[in-house]
C-alpha positions in Angstrom: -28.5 18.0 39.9 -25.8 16.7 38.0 -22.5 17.8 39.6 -18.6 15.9 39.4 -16.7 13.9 41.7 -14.2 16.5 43.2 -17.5 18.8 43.0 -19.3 16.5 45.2 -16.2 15.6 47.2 -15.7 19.1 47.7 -19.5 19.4 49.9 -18.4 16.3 52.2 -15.5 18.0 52.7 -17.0 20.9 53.8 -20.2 19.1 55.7 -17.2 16.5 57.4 -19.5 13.8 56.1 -19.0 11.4 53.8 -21.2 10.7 50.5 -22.7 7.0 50.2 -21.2 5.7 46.8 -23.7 2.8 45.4 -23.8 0.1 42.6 -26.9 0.3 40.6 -26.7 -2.9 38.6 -30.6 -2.3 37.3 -33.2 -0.2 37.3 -34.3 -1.0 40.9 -31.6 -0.9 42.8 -31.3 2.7 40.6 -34.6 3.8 42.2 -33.8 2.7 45.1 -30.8 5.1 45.3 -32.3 8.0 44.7 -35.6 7.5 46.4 -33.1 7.4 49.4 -30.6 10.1 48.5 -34.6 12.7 47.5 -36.2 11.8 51.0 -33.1 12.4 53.7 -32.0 15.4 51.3 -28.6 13.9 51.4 -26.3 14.1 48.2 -25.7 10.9 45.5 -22.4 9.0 43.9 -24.6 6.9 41.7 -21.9 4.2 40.7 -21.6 1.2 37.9 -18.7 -1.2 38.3 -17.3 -2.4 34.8 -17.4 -5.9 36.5 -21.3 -5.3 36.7 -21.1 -5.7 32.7 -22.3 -8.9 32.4 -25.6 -8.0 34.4 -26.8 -4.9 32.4 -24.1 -2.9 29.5 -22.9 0.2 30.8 -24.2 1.2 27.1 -27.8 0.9 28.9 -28.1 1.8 32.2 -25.8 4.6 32.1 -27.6 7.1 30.0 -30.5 5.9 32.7 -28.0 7.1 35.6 -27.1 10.5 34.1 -31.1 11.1 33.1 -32.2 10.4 36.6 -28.8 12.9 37.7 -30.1 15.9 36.0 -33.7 15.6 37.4 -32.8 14.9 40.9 -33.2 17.2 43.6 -29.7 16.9 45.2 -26.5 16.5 44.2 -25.4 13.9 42.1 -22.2 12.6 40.7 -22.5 9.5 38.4 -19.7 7.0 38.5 -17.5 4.5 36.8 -16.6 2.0 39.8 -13.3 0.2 39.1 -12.6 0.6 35.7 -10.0 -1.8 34.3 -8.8 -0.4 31.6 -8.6 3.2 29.7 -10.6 1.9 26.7 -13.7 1.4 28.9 -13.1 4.4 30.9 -13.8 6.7 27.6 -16.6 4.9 27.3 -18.5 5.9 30.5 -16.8 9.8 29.8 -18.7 9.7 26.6 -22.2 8.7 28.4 -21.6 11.7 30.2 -20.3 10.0 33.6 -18.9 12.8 35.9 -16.1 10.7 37.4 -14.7 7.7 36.8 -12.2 5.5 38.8 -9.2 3.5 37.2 -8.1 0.6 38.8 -4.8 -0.3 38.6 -4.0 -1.4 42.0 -3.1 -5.0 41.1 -0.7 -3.8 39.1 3.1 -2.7 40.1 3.4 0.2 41.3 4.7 2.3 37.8 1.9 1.0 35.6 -0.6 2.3 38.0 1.2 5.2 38.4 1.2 5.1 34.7 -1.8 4.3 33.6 -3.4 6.5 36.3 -1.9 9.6 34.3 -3.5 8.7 31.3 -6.7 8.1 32.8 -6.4 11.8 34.4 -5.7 13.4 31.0 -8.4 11.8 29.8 -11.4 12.7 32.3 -9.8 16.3 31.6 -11.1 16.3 28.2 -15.1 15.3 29.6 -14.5 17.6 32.7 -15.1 14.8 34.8 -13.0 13.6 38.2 -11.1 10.6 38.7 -10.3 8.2 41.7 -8.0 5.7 41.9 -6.8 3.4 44.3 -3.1 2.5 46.0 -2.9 -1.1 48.0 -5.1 -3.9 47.7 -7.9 -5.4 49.8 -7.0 -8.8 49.2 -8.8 -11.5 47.3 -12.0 -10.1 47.2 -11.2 -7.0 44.3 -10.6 -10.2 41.8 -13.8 -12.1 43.5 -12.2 -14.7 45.5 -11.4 -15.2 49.1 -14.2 -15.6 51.7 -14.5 -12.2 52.2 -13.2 -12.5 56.2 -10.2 -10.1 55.3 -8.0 -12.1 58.0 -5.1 -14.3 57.1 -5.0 -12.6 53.4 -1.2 -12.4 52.2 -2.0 -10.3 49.2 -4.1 -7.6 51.4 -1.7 -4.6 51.2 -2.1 -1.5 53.0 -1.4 1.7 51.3 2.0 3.3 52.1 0.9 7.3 53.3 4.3 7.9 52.0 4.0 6.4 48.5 0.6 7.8 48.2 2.2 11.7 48.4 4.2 10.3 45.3 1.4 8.9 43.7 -1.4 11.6 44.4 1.8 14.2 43.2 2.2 12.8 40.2 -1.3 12.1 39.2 -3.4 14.9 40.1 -6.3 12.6 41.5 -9.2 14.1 43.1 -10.0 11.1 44.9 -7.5 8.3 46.1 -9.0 4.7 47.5 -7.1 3.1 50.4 -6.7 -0.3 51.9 -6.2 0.2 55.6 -8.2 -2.7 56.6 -11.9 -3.0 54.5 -12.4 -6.2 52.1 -15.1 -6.4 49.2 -18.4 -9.0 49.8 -19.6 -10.2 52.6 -17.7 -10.1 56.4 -17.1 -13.9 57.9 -15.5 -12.1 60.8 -15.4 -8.4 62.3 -12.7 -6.2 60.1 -10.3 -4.1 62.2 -9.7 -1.0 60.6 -6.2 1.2 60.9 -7.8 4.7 61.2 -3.7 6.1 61.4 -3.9 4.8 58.1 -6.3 7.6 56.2 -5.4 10.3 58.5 -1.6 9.7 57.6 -2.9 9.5 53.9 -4.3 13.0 54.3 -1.6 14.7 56.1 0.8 13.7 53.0 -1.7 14.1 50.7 -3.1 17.6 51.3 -6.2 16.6 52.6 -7.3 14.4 49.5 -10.6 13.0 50.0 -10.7 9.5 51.1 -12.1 6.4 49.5 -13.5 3.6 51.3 -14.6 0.4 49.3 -15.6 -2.4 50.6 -17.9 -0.3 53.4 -21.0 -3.2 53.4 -20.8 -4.8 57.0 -18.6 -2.4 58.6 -20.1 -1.1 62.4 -21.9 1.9 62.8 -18.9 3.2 65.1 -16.2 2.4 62.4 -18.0 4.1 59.9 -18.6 7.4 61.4 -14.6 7.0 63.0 -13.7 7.0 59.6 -15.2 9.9 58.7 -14.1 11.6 61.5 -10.5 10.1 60.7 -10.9 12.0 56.8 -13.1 9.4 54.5 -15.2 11.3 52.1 -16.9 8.8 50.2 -17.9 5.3 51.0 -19.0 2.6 48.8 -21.8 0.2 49.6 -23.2 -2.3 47.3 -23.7 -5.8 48.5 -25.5 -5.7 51.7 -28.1 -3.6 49.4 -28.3 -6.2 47.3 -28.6 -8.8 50.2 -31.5 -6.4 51.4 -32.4 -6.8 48.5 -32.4 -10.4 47.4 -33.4 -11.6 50.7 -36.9 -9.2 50.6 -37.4 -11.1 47.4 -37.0 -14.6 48.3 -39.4 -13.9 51.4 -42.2 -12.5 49.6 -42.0 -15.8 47.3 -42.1 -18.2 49.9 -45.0 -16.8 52.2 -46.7 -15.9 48.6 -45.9 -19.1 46.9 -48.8 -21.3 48.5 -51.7 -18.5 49.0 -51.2 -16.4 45.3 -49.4 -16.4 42.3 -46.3 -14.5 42.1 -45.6 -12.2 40.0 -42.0 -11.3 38.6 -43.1 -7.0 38.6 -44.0 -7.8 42.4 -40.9 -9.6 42.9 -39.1 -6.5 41.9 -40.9 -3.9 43.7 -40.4 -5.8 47.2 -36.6 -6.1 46.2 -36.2 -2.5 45.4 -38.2 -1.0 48.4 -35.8 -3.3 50.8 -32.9 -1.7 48.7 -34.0 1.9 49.8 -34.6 0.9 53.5 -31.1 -0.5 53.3 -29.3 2.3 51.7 -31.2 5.0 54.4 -29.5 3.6 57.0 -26.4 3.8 55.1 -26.4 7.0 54.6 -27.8 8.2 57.6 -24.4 7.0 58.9 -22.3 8.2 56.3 -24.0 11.9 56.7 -23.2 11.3 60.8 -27.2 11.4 61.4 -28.7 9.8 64.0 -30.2 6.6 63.6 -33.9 5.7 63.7 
């Protein structure tokens, strides 16, 4: 079932869970997703990150996304992760993507603020819900750093304050906040400023919550965000490390004893994936772990 952002937003609100948000950057990791999200019953954001062009076009794997949306028996939002710039967010709107996030947090603070607006006005006219994101995590949003998250001058954490302005003036259904998280993989164990998303939501209304750069991050910390007012959580690369390290096992106890097969290759990557992105949400959906 295809449903928006805020729509979506709106049932982890209610269910004081949050919704797993994750990448699907082919076909398997897109099967993997919603195999998950169909067997725990749980509901979807289905997400493609402009940076992910280079590995598949949006142009491709997005009609894909929406198709597998409408069929799916719970609800789905389908997602533009960090888009950079308002010419390719009306290109997702017009695949039928039900939300879409602009990016400007590299920027100072009035072009955001800006460029936000327009990307606001512009869902409007698809219907769909946007996110955006006040602060920075660091290095890691323009894919450098080592992904530790410590000793990172440009890591800023959003202002509670300046995001009442911001989600004000916007009209955002979704705002992403830096209050300790960094994108890839963790070299050393984040600490998280919980004060920091539940001062966000007592000047913001309540807005749902954003959390990127979720892969790594304890069991504990996860559900303590929740608890602390996170609604949706994005998780993409320890999937794909699932993922990628499924594959490079089956080659190397298959390589001497059978021939390998690329379709094989796949299918091992892809049921990892889902295994992976369970747990995820089990958490996220403050289930108890198997």
């Amino acid at each position: 079932m295809l449903v928006t952002l805020k729509e979506i937003l709106q049932i982890a609100e209610e269910k004081q869970i949050a919704v797993g948000a994750f990448n699907a950057a082919n076909l398997e990791s897109l099967q993997a997703n919603f195999e998950a999200a169909e067997e725990l019953g749980v509901p979807l954001i289905i997400q493609f990150a402009q940076c992910h062009e280079s590995w598949i076009p949006i142009d491709l794997i997005g009609p894909l996304m929406v198709d597998f949306a409408k069929k799916a028996g719970v609800p789905v939002c389908v997602h533009l992760d960090h888009g950079e710039d308002l010419e390719y967010l009306e290109r997702a709107l017009k695949i039928g993507l039900t939300g879409i996030m602009y990016d400007g947090s590299t920027l100072p603070y009035e072009e955001n603020l800006a460029n936000t607006k327009k990307a606001v006005e512009l869902a409007a006219k698809y219907g769909a819900s946007v996110e955006a994101e006040l602060g920075s995590m660091g290095r890691r949003e323009s894919g450098a750093g080592d992904g530790s998250g410590e000793d990172d001058d440009t890591k800023i954490y959003t202002d509670p304050v300046q995001a009442k302005d911001f989600v004000t003036q916007t009209g955002i259904d979704a705002l992403a906040c830096s209050f300790g998280t960094t994108h890839g993989i963790y070299l050393k164990k984040p600490k998280l400023d919980f004060d920091v998303v539940k001062e966000v939501r007592r000047q913001c209304n309540n807005i749902p919550v954003v959390m990127h750069g979720g892969s790594g991050v304890s069991r504990e910390d996860f559900q303590e965000a929740v608890r602390a007012g996170v609604r949706k959580i994005n998780y993409f690369t320890y999937m794909d490390k699932a993922g990628g390290n499924a594959a490079a096992e089956y080659v190397k106890e298959a390589a001497d004893k059978e021939p390998v097969f690329f379709s094989t290759v796949l299918a091992k990557a892809r049921d990892a994936m889902r295994e992976n992105v369970k747990e995820a949400m089990r958490t996220f959906a403050m289930m108890d772990a198997e």
